[in-house]
VMD Tcl script that draws the C-alpha trace (Angstrom):
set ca {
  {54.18 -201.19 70.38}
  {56.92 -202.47 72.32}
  {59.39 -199.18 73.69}
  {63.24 -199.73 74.39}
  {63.33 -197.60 77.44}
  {67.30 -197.79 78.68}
  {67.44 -196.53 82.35}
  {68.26 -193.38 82.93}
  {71.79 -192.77 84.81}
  {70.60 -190.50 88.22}
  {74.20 -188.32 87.55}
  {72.37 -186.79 84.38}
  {70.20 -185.37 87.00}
  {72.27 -183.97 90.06}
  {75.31 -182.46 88.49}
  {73.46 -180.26 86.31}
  {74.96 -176.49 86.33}
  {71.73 -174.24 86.82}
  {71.58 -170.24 86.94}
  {69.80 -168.36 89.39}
  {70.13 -164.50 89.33}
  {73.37 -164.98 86.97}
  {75.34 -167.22 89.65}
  {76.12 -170.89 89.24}
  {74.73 -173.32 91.65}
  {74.73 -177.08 92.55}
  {70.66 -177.97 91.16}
  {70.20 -180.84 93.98}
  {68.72 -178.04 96.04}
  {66.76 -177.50 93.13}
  {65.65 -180.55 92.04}
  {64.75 -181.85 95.10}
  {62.79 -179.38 95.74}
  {60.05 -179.52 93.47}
  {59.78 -183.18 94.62}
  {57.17 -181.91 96.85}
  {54.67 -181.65 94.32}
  {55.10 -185.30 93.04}
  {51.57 -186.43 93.58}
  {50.27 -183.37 91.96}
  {52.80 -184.25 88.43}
  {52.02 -186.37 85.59}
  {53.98 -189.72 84.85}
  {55.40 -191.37 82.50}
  {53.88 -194.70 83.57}
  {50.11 -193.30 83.04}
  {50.98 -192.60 79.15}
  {48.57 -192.85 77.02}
  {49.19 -193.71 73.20}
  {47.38 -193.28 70.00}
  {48.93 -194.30 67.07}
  {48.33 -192.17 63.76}
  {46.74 -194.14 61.24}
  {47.90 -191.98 58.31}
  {51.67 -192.03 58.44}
  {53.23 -189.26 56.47}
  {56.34 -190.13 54.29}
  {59.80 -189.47 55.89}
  {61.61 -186.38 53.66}
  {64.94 -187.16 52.32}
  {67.68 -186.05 55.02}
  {69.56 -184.05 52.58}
  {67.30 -181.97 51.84}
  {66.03 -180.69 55.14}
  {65.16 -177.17 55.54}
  {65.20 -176.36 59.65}
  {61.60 -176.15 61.30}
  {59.59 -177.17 58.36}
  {58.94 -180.78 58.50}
  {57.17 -182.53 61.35}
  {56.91 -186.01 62.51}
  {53.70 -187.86 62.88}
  {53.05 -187.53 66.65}
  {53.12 -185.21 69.64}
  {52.84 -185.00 73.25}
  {50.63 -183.20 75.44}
  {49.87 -183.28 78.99}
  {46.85 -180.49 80.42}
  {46.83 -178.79 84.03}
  {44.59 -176.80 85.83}
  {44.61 -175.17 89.18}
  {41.74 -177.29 90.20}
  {42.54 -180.36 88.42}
  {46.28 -180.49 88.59}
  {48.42 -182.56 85.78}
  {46.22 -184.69 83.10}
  {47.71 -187.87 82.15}
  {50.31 -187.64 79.42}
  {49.10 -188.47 75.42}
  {50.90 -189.27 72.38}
  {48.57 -188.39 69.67}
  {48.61 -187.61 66.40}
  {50.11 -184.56 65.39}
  {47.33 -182.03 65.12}
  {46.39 -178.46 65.57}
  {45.63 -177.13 68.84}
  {42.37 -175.82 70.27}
  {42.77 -172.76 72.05}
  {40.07 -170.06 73.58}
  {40.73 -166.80 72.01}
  {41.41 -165.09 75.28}
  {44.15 -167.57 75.97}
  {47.36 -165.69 78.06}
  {49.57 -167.18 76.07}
  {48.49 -164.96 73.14}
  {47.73 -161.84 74.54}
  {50.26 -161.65 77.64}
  {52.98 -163.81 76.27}
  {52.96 -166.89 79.10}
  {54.80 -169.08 77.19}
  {57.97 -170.69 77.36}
  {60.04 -173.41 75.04}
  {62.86 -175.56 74.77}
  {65.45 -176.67 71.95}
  {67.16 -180.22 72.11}
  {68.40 -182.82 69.54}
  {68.12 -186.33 69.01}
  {70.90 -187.72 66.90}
  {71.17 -191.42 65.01}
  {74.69 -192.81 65.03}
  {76.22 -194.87 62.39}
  {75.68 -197.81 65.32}
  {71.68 -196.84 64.32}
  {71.52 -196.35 67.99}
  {69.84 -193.11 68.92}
  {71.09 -190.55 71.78}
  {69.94 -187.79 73.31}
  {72.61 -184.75 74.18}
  {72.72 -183.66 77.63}
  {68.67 -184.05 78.06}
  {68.92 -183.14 81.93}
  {70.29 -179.13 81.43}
  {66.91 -179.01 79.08}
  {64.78 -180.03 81.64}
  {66.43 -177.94 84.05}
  {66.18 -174.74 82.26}
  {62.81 -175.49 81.07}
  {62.22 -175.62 84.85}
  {63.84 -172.65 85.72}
  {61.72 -170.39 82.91}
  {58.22 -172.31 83.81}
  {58.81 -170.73 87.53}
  {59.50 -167.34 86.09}
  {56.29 -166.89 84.13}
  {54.62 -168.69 86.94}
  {53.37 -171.73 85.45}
  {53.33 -175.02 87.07}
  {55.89 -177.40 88.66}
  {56.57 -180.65 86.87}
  {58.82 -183.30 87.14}
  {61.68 -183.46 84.94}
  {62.45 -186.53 85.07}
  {59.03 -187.50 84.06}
  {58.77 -185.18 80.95}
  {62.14 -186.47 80.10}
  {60.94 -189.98 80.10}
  {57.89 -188.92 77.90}
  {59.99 -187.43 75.42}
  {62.11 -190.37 74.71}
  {58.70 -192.62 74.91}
  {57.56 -190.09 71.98}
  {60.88 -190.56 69.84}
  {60.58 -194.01 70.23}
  {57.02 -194.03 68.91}
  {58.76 -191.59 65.80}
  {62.02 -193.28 65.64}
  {61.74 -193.33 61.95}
  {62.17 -189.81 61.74}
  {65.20 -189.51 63.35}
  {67.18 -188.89 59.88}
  {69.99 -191.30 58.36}
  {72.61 -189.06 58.57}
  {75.36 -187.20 60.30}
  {74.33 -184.09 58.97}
  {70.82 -183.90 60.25}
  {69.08 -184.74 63.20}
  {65.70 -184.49 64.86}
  {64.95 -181.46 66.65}
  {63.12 -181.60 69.81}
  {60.69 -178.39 71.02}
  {59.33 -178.47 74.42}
  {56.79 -176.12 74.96}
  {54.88 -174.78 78.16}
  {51.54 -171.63 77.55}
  {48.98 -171.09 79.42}
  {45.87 -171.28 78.33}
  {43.86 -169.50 80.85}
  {40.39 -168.48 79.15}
  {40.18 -165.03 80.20}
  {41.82 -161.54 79.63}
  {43.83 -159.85 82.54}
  {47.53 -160.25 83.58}
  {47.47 -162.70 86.04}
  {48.98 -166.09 86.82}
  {47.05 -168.45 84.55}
  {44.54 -171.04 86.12}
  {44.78 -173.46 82.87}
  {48.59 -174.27 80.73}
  {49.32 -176.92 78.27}
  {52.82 -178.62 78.05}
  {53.04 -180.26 74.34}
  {55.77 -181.21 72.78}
  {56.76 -181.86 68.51}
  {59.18 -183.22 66.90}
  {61.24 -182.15 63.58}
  {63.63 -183.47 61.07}
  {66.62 -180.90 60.46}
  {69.43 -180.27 58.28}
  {71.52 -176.96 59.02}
  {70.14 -174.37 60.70}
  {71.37 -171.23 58.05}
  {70.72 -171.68 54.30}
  {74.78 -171.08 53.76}
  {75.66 -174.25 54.79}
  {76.54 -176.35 58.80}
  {80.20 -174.18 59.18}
  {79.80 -171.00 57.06}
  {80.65 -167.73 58.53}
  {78.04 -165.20 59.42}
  {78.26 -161.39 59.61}
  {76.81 -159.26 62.55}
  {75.21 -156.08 62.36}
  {75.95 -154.36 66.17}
  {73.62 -151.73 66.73}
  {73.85 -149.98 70.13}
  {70.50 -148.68 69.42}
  {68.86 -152.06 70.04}
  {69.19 -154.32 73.34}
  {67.55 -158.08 73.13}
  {67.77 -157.96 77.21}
  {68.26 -156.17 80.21}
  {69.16 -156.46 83.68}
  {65.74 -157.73 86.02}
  {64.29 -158.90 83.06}
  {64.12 -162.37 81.44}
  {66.76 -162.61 79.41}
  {68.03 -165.96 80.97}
  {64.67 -167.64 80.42}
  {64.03 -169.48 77.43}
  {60.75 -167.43 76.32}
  {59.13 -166.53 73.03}
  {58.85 -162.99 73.95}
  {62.53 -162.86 73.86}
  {62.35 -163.44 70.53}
  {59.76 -162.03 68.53}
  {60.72 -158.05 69.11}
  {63.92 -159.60 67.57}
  {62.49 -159.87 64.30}
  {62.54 -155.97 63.33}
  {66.41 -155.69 63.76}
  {67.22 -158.59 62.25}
  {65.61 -157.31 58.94}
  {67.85 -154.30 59.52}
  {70.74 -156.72 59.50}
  {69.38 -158.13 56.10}
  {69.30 -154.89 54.80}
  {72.84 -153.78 55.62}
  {73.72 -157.17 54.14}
  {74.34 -159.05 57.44}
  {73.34 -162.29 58.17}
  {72.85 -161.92 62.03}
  {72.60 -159.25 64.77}
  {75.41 -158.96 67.24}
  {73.34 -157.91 70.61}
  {74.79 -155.05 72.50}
  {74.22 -154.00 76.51}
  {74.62 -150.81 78.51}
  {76.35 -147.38 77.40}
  {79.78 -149.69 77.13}
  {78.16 -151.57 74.89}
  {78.83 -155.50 75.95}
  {78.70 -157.78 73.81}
  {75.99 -160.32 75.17}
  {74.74 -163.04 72.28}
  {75.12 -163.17 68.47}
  {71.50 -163.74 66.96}
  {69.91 -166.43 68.85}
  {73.08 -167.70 69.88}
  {75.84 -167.46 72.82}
  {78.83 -165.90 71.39}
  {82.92 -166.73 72.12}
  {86.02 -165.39 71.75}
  {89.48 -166.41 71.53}
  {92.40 -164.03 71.29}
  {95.56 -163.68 72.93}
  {94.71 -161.30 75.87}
  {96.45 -158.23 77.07}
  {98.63 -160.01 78.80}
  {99.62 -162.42 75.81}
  {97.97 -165.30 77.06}
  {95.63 -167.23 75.05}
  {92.23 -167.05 76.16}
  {88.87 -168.33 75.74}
  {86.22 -165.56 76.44}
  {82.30 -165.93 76.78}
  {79.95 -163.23 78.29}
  {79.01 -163.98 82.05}
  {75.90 -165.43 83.09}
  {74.81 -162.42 84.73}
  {71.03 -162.40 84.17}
  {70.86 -161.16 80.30}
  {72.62 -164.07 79.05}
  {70.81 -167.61 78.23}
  {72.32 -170.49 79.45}
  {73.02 -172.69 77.03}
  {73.89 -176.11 76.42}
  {76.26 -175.97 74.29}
  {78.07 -172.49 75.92}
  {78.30 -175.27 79.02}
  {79.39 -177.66 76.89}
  {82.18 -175.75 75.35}
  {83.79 -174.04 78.75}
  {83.83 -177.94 79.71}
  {85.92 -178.90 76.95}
  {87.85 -176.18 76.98}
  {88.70 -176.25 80.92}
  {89.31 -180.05 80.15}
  {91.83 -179.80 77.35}
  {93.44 -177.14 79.75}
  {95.87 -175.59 77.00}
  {94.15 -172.18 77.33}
  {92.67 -169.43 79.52}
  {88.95 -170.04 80.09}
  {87.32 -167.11 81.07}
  {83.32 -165.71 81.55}
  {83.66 -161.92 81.69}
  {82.15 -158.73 80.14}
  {83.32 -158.18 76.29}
  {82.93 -154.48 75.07}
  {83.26 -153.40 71.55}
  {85.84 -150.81 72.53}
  {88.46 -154.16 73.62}
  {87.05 -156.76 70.59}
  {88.58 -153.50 68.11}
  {91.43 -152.82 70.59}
  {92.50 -156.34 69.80}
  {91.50 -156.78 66.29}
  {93.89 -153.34 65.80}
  {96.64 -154.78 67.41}
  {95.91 -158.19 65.99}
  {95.46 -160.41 69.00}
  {91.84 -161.87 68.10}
  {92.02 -165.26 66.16}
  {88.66 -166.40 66.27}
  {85.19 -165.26 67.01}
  {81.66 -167.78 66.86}
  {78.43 -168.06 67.97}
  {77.20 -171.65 69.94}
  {74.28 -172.68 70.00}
  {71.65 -176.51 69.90}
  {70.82 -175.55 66.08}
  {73.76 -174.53 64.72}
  {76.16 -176.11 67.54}
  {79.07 -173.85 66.22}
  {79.32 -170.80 63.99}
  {81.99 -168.86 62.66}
  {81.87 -164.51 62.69}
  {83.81 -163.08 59.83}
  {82.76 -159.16 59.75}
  {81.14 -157.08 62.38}
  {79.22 -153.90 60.91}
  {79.65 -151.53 63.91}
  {78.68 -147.52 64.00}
  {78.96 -147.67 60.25}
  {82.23 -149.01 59.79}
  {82.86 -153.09 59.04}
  {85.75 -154.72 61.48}
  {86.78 -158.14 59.79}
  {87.22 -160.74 62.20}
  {89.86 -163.30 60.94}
  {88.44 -166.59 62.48}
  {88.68 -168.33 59.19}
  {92.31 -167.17 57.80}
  {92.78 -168.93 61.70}
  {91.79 -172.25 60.71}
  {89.27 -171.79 62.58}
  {91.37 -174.09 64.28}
  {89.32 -174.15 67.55}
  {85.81 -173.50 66.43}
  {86.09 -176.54 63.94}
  {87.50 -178.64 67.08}
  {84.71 -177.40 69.09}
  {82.32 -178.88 66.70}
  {84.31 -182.32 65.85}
  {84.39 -183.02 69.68}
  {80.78 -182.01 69.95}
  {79.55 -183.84 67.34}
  {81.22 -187.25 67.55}
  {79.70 -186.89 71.18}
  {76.22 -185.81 69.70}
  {76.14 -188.78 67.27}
  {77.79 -191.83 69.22}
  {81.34 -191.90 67.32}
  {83.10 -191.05 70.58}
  {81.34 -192.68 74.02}
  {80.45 -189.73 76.92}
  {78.26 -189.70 79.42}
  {76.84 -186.54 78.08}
  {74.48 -188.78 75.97}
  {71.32 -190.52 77.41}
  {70.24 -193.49 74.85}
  {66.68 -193.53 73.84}
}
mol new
graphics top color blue
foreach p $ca { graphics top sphere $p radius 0.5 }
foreach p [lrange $ca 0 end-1] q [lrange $ca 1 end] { graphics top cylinder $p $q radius 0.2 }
display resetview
């Protein structure tokens, strides 16, 4: 099978914003750095490719339900301590094979990414902002101390495996194909330790929306004090399942209560950190009258997201507004829904891109949040910009062809 491979521009991987310990920092330092291990990485050349020889058929794009549909292949590369990196496959999609002591499922060594490939109505396909995945994928691998690899490698893979599923990048400009890295070790043995034996795979997956009510429907938030989702020293700027799973239980709670997502909380002012699994903005007219665009610090509990970045670069590029990242409490989100300064409030993240709040359910008492009686005029801006970007209808050098 013969791959387009379009070369990839070396600025998508040196001016890459990266967090350590909540501060921003230039990545060359970074990047470079795991350079050392090079010999010891898999490459892209040394692919090796199997073909499925029972196809499945593609579902129909508009009627995509998120995470449930797979494409017919997958990537996997092996390491061990002794070994180092396998060569890279693109296999069938299949179960895995794991020993029942594996750390991944007893100790949690696991990490994952999120990332989209969209189809334009050129039919060209493009990847959004590939690099600040590889990055943070990076970042979290060195945190649950599991090997070094070379992103620009496992980038190169990953387009190599769309091209091989190309077909399943939907028809549309309301769906895409979703993209999930992940990284577990698979050390055979019980005992918390750093694992001797991981597996870096990688699927693919058709999606429509990511929430039944629709691509730009507003959500409700339960805020519960009682519940945190992360905490200074810990890992709450990784990208790692066990960030997510304890999340489970209070979300329920929000179903019960009748809201759609939880609204995390942090520290006895209770901060407002993320909104479900997403980063969360606001924009109000500050107290002192300016307009202002407000998202929650980097500051060691927040994720770093893509799209967050993505939006404080729009916004500090259309320059019409404030553009800050600083601590949010409840006590100033009500002091300025009271005195009616806040105008909009949504969540941000790769699955849903952008998504309106409407109603907070805080201490037993809902506070409505007027972002759609506001248009939302910059939330819906947010996501034109983003998406014409995402699917090729306005050229940016955000986008990396496959």
């Amino acid at each position: 099978m013969a791959l387009r491979l379009a070369k990839i521009p070396e600025a998508l991987y040196y001016d890459v914003p990266c967090v350590l310990r909540g501060r921003s920092h230039n990545c060359l330092a970074l990047l470079l750095g795991p350079r050392r291990f090079l010999s010891a990485s898999f490459k892209a050349s040394d692919l090796q490719i199997e073909l499925s020889k029972h196809p499945n058929p593609k579902p129909d794009p508009g009627k995509l339900v998120f995470g449930k549909n797979f494409s017919d292949h997958m990537l996997t590369v092996e390491w061990s301590q002794e070994k180092g990196w396998g060569k890279p496959h693109i296999k069938p999609f299949q179960n895995l094979s794991l020993h029942p002591a594996s750390s991944a499922l007893h100790y949690s060594v696991e990490l994952f990414e999120g990332m989209k490939a969209f189809r334009g109505p050129d039919k060209h396909i493009r990847l959004f902002r590939p690099a600040m995945n590889m990055q943070r994928m990076s970042q979290s691998a060195f945190r649950m101390c599991l090997p070094a690899f070379d992103q620009t490698e496992l980038l190169e893979c990953i387009r190599q495996l769309i091209c091989v599923d190309q077909d399943w990048v939907p028809h549309s400009d309301a769906a895409c194909l979703y993209i999930r890295p992940t990284f577990i070790g698979t050390e055979p043995s019980l005992g918390v330790a750093r694992s001797n034996h991981a597996l870096l795979y990688v699927i693919l997956c058709p999606v429509g929306p990511y929430f039944t009510t629709g691509s730009f429907s507003p959500v409700s938030l339960l805020a519960d004090p009682r519940f945190v989702r992360a905490w200074m020293g810990g890992v709450g700027n990784s990208k790692l399942g066990g960030n997510y799973g304890p999340t489970i239980y209070v979300q329920n709670l929000a179903t019960k209560e009748d809201c759609q997502q939880v609204l995390w909380l942090y520290g006895d002012d209770h901060q407002i950190t993320e909104v479900g699994t997403m980063n969360i903005f606001l924009f109000w007219k500050n107290e002192q009258g300016d307009l202002e665009l407000v998202t929650p610090p980097l500051n060691g509990i927040i994720l770093p997201g893509v799209i967050r970045q993505s939006l404080l670069d729009l916004a500090r590029k259309w320059g019409e507004f404030k553009v800050s990242e600083k601590i949010i409490t409840m006590a100033s989100l009500i002091k300025g829904l009271e005195e009616k300064r806040v105008k909009e409030m949504f969540g941000s993240g790769t699955a849903c891109v952008v998504c309106p709040v409407n109603r907070i359910l805080y201490q037993g008492k809902n506070y409505h949040i007027p972002t759609m009686e506001n248009g939302p005029e910059i939330a819906q801006r947010f996501l034109k910009e983003l998406t014409d970007i995402q699917y090729g209808r306005v050229a940016s050098d955000w986008v990396l062809p496959v």
